[in-house]
N, C-alpha and C positions, 0 to 999 in steps of 0.2 A: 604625680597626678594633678589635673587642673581642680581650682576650688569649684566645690560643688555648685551646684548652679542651681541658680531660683528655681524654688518648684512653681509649676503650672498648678491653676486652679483647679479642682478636682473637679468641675465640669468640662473642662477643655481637653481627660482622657477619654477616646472616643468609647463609646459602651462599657465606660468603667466603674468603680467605684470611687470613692470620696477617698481611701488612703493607694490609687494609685494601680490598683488589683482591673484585668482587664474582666469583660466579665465570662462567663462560660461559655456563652454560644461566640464571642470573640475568641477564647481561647480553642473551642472546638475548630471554628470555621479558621481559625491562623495555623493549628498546628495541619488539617487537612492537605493545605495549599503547602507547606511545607513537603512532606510526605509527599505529595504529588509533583513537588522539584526535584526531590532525589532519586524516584522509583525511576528503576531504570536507566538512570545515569551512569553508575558506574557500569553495567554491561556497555552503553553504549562508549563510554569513554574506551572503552578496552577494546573496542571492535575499532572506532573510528578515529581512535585518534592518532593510528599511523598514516603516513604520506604517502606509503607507495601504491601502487595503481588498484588495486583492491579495495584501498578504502573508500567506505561510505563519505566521508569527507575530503577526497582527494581531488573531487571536482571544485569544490568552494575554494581550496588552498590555492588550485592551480587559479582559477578568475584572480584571486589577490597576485599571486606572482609576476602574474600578465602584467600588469601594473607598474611604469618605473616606479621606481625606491619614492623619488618625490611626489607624486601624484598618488599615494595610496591613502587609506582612511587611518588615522592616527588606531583604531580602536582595530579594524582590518589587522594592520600590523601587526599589531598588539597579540591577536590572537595567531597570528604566523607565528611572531614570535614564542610565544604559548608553547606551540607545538612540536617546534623545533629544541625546544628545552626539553621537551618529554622523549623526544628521541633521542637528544643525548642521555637522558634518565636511564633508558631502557638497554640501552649501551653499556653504562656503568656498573648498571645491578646484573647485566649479562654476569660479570666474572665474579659474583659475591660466593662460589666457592673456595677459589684464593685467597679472600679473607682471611683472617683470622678471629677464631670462635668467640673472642667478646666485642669484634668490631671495634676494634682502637686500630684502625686504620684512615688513610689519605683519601679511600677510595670510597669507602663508608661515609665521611662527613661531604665528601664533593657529590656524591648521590645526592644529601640532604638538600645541600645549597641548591642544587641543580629543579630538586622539586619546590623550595621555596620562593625561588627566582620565579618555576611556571607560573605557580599560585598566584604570586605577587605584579606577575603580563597579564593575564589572563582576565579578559571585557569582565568587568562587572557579571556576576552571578553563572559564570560558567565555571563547574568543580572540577578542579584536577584532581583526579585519584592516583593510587600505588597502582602500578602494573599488578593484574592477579595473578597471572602466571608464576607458582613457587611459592608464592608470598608468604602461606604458612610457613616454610623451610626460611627461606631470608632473613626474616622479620628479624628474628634476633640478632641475626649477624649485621642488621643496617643500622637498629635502635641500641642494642646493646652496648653499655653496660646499663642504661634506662630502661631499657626490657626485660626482661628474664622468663622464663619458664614456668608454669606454674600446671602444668600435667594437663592432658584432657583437651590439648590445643589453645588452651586459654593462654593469655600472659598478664602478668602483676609487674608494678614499679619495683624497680630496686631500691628496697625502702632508704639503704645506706646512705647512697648518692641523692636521693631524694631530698633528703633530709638541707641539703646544700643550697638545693635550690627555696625549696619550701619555708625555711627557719632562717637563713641568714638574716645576717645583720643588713646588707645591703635593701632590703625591705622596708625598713626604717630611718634607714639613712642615706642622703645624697651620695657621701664619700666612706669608702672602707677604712679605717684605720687599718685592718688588720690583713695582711696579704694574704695570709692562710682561710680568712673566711670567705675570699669571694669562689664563686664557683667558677673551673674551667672551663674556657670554649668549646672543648670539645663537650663534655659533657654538657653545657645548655644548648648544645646544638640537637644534640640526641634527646633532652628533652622537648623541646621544641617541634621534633617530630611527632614525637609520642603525643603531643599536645593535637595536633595536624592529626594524626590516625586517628585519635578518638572522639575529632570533634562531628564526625559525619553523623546521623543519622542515620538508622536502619541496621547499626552493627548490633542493637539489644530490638525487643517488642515496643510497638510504638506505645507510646505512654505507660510505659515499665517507669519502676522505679531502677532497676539497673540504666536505661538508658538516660535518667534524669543525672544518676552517678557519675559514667560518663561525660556526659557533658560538663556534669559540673567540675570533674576531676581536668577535663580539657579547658575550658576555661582560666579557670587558677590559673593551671600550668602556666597560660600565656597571659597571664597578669601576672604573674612574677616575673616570667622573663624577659616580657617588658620592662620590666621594672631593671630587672638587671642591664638590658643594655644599655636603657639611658643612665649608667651609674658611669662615670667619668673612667675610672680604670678598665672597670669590667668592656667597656665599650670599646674602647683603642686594642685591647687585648683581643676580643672579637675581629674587628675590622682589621687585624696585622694578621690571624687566622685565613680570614677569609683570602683576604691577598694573598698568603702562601698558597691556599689551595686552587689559587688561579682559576676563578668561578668569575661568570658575569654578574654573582650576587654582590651588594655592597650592606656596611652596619647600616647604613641609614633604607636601604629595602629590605633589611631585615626588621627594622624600627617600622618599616611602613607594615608589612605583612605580619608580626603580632599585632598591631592596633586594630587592624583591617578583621581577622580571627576573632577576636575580643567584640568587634562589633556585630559578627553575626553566629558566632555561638551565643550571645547575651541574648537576642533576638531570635534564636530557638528556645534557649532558656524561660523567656519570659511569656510564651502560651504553654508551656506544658503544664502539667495539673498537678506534678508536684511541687514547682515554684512557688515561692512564700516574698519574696527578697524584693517586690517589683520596683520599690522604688531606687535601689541600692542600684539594679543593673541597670536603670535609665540613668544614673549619676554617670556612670563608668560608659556606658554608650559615648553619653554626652562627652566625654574628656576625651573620649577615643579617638571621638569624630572630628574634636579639636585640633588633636595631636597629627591625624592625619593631613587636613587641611593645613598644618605649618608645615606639615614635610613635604607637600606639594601641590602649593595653592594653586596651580595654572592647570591641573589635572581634573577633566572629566569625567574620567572612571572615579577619582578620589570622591567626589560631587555627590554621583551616584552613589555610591557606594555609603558615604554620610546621611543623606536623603533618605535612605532606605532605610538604611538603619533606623534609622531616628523617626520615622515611621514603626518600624517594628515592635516599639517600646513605647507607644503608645506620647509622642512626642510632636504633634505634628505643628508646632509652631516655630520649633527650630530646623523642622525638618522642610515646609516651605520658605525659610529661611536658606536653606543649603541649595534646596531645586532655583531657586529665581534669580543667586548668586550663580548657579551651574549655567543659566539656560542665556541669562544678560553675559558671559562670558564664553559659552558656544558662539554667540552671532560677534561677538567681537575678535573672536578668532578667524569668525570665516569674512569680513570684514577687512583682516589683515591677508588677505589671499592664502590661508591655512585650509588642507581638504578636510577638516575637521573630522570629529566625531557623531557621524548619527546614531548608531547604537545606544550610543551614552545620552546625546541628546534626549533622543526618544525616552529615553529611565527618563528621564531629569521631567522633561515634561509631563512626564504619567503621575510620577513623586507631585509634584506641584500640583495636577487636579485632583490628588487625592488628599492633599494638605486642605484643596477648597471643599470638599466632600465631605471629611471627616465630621463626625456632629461636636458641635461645641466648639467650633474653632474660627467661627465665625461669628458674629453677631445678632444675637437673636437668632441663633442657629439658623441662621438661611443661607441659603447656598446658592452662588453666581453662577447662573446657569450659561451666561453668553461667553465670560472667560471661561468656567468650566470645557466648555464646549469646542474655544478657541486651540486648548490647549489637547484635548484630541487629537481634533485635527492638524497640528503642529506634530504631535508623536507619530498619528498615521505618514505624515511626510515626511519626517527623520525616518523610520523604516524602510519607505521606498524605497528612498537613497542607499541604502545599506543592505538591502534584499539581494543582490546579487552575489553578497559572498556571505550571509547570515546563516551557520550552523544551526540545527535542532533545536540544541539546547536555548541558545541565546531567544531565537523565536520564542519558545515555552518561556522563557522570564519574562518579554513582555508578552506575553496572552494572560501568562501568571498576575503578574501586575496590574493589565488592563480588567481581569475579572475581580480584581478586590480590593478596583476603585469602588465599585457599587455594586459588587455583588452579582453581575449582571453577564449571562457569554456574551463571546467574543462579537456572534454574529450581531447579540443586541449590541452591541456596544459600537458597531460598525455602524448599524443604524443609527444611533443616539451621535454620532462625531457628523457635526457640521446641521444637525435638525433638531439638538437640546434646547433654545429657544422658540421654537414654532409650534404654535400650539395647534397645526392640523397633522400633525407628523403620527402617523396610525404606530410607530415602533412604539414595542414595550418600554424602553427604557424614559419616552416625552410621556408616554400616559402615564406612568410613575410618577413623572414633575405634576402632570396636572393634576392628578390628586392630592398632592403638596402645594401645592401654589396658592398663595396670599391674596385672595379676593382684593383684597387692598392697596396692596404695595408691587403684588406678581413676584416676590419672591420665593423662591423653594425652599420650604423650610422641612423640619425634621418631624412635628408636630402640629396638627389645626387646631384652632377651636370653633368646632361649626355653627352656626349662627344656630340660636336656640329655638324661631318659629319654624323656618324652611327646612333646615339640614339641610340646603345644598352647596352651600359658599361655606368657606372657613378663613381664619383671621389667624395671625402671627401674631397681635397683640390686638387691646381696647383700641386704640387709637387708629389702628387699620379699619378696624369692623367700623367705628363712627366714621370716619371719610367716607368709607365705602357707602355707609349710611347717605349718606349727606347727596353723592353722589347720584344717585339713583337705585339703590336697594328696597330703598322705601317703597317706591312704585311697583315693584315687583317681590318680594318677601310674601304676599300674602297668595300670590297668584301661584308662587313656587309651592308654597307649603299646602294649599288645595289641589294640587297637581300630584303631591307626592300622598295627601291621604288618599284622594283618589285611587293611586295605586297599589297603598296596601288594603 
């Protein structure tokens, strides 16, 4: 794991407290939009994400298809490819009768790879789930010996095997001395699923403490096993696995897809109400989001994916750090004649105006309302371009994203991209500025202080209000303030 990293001043977590803790109506209003990502996805995953002519999304796949191989959108692809791994998925678990009942089979771990690989294509913020069809019946035969039975349709860890993962020495140490301690590929593949099934949302009551357990037991998971593959034996061993099962998965995508899990289970983690740990899971964000970016810095889904995170957790200083690195190496890819990424673009930009938004992340908390605004409208135009093959889902992430930039629907926010600096602009989201705006300076800030005779102007600090003074306020201050007794 990378060393911890400097903490942020406890004014620069946006609506938080001083040790790090976000505050309630932030954890209510994060875990909401949550909840509102996953409702309904997996139905809709299960309906649409077959190819043949029936599907809901078989029109979007066939637009990319059309498309020679060179001419498609890197993220386009991305999601072909996605779904093309899910049909072979679906394929595989077809014959999980032939199995054998603890799942120490060939066909059992190549499922796994096969769903890891989707997860690991798959545009930023689009979830692949387990086919439902059976799933209760399967389950054990695909996870097991990591799964087991425990009556009533429920299933428990195999504590035995667990124990391998969970307690090794390889946790503590770079290099195993001891051969017998590391755990086998097969089995941290199976856990690793188990990790993967339990990280979703909506399998316990929303803000249960079972599904805080959950998660937290999914987490771990994939911070051990992390941890395990980057262990020099444990890793080659893995990767000679994977090779025999002749899977398009590699250890180094599988090194990417726990980091990538670890950054957004942490980022469920960190608004639910049972969470205590916040500044622990921003440390582990942080490394994750590290670790990702070495495994593939030229990656714009990786970008997103960092960004976001690092948003989630209450981080937005490294997290405009990640969007402005993603968004200066979008236009130098398209630049280099690449049909690049808009979907990803579009995150990247949404991530960065909400870096410039967040309170405290700025300077006398004011907020740039003309880049703000810039950057809008740069996401609205990354969309376009990717509108004609953009699934459901990916739409709802950014609508998801665009509303908690500022709190604001979609339609305001359509109004506010490209008229956030105009101060005749009748949308809600400019008349929000102008009630923030700096009699002084005109910047957007998070707080006024209204001038004390008129109340009608307000100041971001002393030295605005005396300009302003200096200005011309004088002349008018008294004429405001017998205007407004007047009115009351």
């Amino acid at each position: 794991m990378a060393a911890r990293p400097a903490q942020l001043p406890a004014e620069s977590l946006a609506g938080g407290s001083g040790d790090g803790r976000p505050s309630a109506a932030a954890v209510a209003a994060a875990a909401a939009a949550i909840k509102q990502r996953f409702a309904g996805r997996e139905a809709e995953a299960s309906l649409g994400s077959s190819t043949s002519e029936g599907s809901v999304l078989a029109g979007r796949l066939q637009n990319i298809r059309a498309l020679p191989e060179g001419q498609r959108p890197g993220d386009a692809a991305a999601w072909l490819r996605c779904e093309e791994l899910q049909e072979e998925l679906r394929g595989v678990l077809a014959g999980w009768r032939d199995w054998p009942a603890d799942g120490r089979c060939d066909d059992s771990l190549r499922a796994l790879a096969l769903l890891f690989a989707a997860a690991d294509a798959a545009p930023a913020g689009l979830d692949v789930f387990l086919p439902t069809k059976e799933r209760q019946q399967w389950d054990t035969w695909l996870f097991g010996p990591a799964l087991l039975p425990a009556g009533g349709g429920r299933r428990q860890h195999n504590r035995t095997l667990h124990a391998a993962i969970w307690g090794a020495e390889h946790i503590r140490m770079q290099t195993i001395p001891d051969q017998d301690a590391r755990p086998e590929p097969d089995d941290l593949l199976k856990f690793i699923g188990v990790a993967y099934l339990w990280s979703f949302p909506g399998l316990a009551a929303a803000g249960s403490e079972e599904e805080y357990e959950r998660a937290a037991q999914s987490y771990v998971l994939c911070c051990k096993c992390a941890i395990a593959v980057q262990t020099v034996g444990v890793r080659s061993a893995v990767a000679a696995r994977l090779t025999g099962l002749v899977t398009c998965l590699t250890v180094d995508d599988l090194d990417h897809f726990l980091n990538q899990q670890k950054v957004i289970i942490a980022g469920n983690m960190f608004v639910h109400p049972f969470e205590r740990q916040h500044r622990g899971l921003q440390c582990v964000v942080h490394s994750a989001c590290q670790r990702l970016l070495r495994l593939r810095p030229t990656s714009l889904r990786t970008r997103a994916i960092s960004a976001i995170g690092l948003l989630s957790v209450n981080w937005p200083a490294d997290a405009g750090i990640a969007a402005f690195d993603g968004v200066r190496l979008a236009e130098e890819q398209r630049a280099a004649g690449s049909s690049g990424e808009a979907y990803h673009e579009a995150l990247l930009w949404l991530a960065l105006a909400r870096t410039m938004a967040a309170p405290g992340s700025m300077p006398s908390s004011a907020v740039p309302v003309a880049p703000l605004s810039q950057a809008l409208e740069n996401s609205k135009a990354c969309r376009e371009r990717c509108r004609f093959w953009l699934p459901t889902a990916l739409k709802q992430e950014l609508r998801m994203q665009r509303q908690m930039l500022v709190g604001l629907t979609d339609e305001q926010l359509e109004q506010a991209a490209g008229h956030g600096a105009q101060d005749s602009c009748p949308c809600p989201a400019c008349a929000a500025q102008r009630a923030r705006r700096c009699a002084g300076c005109a910047n957007v800030v998070v707080e006024l202080k209204k001038c004390g005779s008129c109340r009608a102007v307000g100041y971001c600090s002393w030295a605005c209000q005396k300009k302003h003074w200096r200005e011309g306020h004088r002349d008018e201050c008294a004429r405001l303030a017998a205007s407004r007794a007047g009115r009351a």
